[in-house]
N, C-alpha and C positions, 0 to 999 in steps of 0.2 A: 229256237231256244225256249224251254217252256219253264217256269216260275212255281213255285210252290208258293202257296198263302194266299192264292188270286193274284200275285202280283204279273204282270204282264214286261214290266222291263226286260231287256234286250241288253246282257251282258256278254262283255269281252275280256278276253284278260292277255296282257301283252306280259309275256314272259318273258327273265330272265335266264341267268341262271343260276345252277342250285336245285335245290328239291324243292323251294316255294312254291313255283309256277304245280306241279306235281302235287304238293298239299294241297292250295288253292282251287284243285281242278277237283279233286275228290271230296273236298268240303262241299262244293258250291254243292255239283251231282247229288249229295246225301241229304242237299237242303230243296231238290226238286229243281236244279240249275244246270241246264247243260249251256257256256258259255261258248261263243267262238274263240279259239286260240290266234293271236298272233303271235311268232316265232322269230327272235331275233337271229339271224344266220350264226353271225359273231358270238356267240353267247349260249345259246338254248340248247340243251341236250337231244340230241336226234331221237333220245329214247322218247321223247314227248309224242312223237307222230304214233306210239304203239297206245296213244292211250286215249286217243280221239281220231275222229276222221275228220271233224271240223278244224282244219288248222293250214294255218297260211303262215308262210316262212318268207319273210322282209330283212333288209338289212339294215341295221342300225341309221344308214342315211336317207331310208328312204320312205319320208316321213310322210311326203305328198300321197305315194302308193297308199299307206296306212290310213288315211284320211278319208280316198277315195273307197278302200273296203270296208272302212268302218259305216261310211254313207251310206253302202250299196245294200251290206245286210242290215240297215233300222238298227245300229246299234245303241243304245240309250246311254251306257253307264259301260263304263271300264275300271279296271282294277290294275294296278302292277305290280305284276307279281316277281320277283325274284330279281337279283342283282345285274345293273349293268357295271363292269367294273370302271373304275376310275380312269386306268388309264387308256379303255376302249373311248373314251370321250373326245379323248386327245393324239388319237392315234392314224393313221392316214386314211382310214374310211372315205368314202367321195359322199360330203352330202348334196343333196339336192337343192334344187335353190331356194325353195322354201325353208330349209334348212340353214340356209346361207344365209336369207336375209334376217332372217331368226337369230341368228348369232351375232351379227353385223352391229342390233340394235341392244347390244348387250352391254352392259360397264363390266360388267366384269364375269368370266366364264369359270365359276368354282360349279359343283354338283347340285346345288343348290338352283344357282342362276338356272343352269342347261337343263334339267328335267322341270323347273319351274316355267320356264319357255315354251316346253312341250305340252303341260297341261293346261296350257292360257290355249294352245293352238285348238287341244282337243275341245275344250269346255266356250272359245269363240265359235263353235258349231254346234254348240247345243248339247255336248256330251258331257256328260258328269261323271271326273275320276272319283271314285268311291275311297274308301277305308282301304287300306290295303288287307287288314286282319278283320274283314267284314267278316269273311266266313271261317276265322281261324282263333275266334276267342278266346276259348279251351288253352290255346296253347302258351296264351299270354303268362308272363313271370308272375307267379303270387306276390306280396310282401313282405319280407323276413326271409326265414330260415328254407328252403327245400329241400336240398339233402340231408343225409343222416346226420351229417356233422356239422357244426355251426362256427365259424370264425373266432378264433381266440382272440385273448385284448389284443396284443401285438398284429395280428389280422387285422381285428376291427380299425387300427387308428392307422393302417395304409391304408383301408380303404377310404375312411375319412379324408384322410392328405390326397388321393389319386382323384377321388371324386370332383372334391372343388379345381383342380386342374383340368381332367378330363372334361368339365365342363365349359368349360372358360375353352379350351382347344376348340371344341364343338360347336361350338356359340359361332365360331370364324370360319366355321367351317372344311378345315382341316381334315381330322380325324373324331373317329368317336370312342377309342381306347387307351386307354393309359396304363403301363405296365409300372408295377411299383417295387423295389425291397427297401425295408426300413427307411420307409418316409425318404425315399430318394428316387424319381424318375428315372428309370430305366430305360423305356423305348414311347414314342410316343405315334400312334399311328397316321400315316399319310395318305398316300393313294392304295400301297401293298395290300390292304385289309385286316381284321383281325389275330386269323391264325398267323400271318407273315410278321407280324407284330410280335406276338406271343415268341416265336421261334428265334429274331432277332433277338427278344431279352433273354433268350434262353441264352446265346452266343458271347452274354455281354456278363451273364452276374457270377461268373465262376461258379457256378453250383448253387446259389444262394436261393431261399425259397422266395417265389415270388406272389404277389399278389396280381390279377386281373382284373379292372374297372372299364366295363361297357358303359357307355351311358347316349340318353336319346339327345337331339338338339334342343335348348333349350326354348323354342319355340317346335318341337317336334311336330311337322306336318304327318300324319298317320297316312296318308295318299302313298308314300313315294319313300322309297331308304328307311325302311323302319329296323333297327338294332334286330341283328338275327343271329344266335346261338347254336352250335347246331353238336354231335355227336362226334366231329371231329376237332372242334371245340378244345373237347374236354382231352381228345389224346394226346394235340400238340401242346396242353396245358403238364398232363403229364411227365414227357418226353423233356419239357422244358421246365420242374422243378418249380412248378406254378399251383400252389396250393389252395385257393379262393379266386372265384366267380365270382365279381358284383355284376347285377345291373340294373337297371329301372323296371320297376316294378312296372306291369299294366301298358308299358311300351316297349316292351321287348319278346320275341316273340322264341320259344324255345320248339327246335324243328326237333323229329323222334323225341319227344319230351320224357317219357319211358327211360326209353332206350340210355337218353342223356343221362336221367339223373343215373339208370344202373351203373354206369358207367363212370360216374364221380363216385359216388360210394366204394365199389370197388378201388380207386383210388384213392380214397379218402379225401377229395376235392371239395371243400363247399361252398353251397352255391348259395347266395343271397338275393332278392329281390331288394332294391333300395329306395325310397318314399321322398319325395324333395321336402 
């Protein structure tokens, strides 16, 4: 793995899934970074393999494996890139026993605790999980307004009302979206994810336009789950009668960012970046 800048560190990046892992890979390359890929079985698009030949495919429990190849090739610094889903956390995977004893000493196993476990494991060897948007800054949400069109008062004051809940949600660790009409809580998300959020309130408001508030955790660790937006986003927003995009400014990361905002515009969706 060779470095741009003289820097010499020795990067990895354990992918999700999604296109992160896929953006992440191509940023780092543009930056003079060819990183090794680790591939979660459960998760990672098989299309990954067509776009490196450094890559190794583990299965979500087998974290000891991951250890052992992170050692073997000197790897310094890792990234994680792209989503493991919520309920692959909890789902019958066999972990290993360092995995097991990992969990054992836990109070309590929300998303937080369990990938917070994993990067004590990585960084008690000397490895350093990085930013997750190290190499994707560009993509981060501006402040205010980005689409053509900007939130009407009646917009603006659900986003205000979704906001201070979405957070307060976030804080516990819950979910990080909050679907609103007229200053009234529509759907609030859990494990489903964002779009399965959005499409629930679709099922719930009779047709009523809806507002959407992303937002980061309030202590937002940048390492690990960082709020991601992405082009299909914006269609189940669509489909589902969902007129405005909030979400945090500078911690939120918009995938095809192009592509997304052309794609609100043409629906007349808009998208705000929001400032604490």
């Amino acid at each position: 793995m060779n470095a741009s800048s003289g820097s010499t560190s020795r990067y990895a990046i354990v992918a999700g899934n999604g296109s992160f892992p896929f953006l992440v890979l191509d940023a780092a390359r543009d930056q003079g970074i060819d990183p090794l890929v680790v591939a979660i079985k459960e998760e990672t698009s098989p299309e990954l393999s067509q776009k490196t030949s450094s890559i190794h495919w583990l299965s979500l429990g087998e974290v000891s494996k991951l250890l052992e190849l992170l050692s073997a090739q000197r790897i310094e610094k890792v990234v994680l890139a792209g989503q493991v889903k919520h309920a692959q956390l909890f789902s019958s995977i066999k972990p290993d026993g360092l995995v097991k004893r990992a969990l054992a000493g836990l109070q309590r196993k929300n998303t937080d605790a369990l990938i917070g476990a994993f990067v004590r494991m990585l960084e008690g060897r000397g490895i350093r999980v990085v930013d997750s948007t190290l190499f994707l800054k560009p993509l981060l949400a501006d402040a205010g307004p980005m689409a053509e069109r900007p939130p009407d008062e009646s917009e603006r004051a659900d986003v205000t009302f979704g906001r201070a809940i979405a957070k307060k949600i976030a804080g516990l660790d819950i979910g990080q979206t909050i679907v609103v009409a007229d200053r009234a809580c529509v759907a609030v998300e859990a494990m489903e994810g964002t779009d399965a959020t959005i499409e629930r309130a679709g099922t719930l408001s009779n047709g009523r336009r809806l507002v959407v508030v992303k937002v980061s955790k309030p202590k937002q660790d940048m390492r690990f789950d960082v709020p991601v937006v992405g082009p299909k986003t914006i269609e189940v927003m669509r489909r589902s009668h969902a007129t405005v995009l909030a979400v945090d400014a500078g911690k939120t990361l918009l995938f095809e960012r192009r592509r997304l905002l052309d794609s609100a515009n043409q629906a007349g969706i808009a998208i705000v970046g929001m400032k604490d």
